[in-house]
N, C-alpha and C positions, 0 to 999 in steps of 0.2 A: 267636363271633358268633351271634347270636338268631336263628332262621329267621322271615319272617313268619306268623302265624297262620293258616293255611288256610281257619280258619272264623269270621271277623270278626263279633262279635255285630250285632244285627241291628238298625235303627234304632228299631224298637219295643223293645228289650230296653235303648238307652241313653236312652231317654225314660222309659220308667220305674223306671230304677234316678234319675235326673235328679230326678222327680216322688218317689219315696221319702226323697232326701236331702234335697231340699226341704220334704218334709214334718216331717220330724225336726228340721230346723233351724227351721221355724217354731211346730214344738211345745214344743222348749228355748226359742227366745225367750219364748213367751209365759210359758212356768213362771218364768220368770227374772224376768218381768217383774209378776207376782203377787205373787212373795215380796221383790221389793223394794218393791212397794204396803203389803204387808203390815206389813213392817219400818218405814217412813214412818209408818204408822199408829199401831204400835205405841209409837216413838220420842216423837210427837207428841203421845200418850195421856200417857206417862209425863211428859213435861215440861209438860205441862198441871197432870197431879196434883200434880207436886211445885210448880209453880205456885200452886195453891190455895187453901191456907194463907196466901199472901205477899196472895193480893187484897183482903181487909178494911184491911188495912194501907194496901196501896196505895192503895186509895178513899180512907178518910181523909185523906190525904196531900194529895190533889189536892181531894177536896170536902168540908168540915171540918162540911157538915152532915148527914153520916153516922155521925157520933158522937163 
């Protein structure tokens, strides 16, 4: 059986271990949060490009006085 710890860390020492882990966790959100921006972006770009090509056609299609 465990004895209790004689020397209980101190309320300022679990407040700031609190404030550290808190900060960490709000530093990984935000990264997390970037690189899924980024990825959206990226994703969005490329299905644009590959889109590109298909839009003269498609105008035509719908407005037959673009050519």
């Amino acid at each position: 059986m465990t004895q209790p710890n004689p020397n209980p860390p101190s309320t300022a020492t679990i407040d700031t271990l609190y404030q550290d882990i808190r900060q960490l966790i709000e530093a990984a959100k935000t990264h997390v949060a970037t690189r899924v921006n980024q990825a959206l972006v990226l994703t969005y770009w490329q299905i644009g490009k590959s889109a590109n090509p298909l839009k003269p056609n498609c105008c035509k299609m719908h407005d037959p006085s673009m050519g």
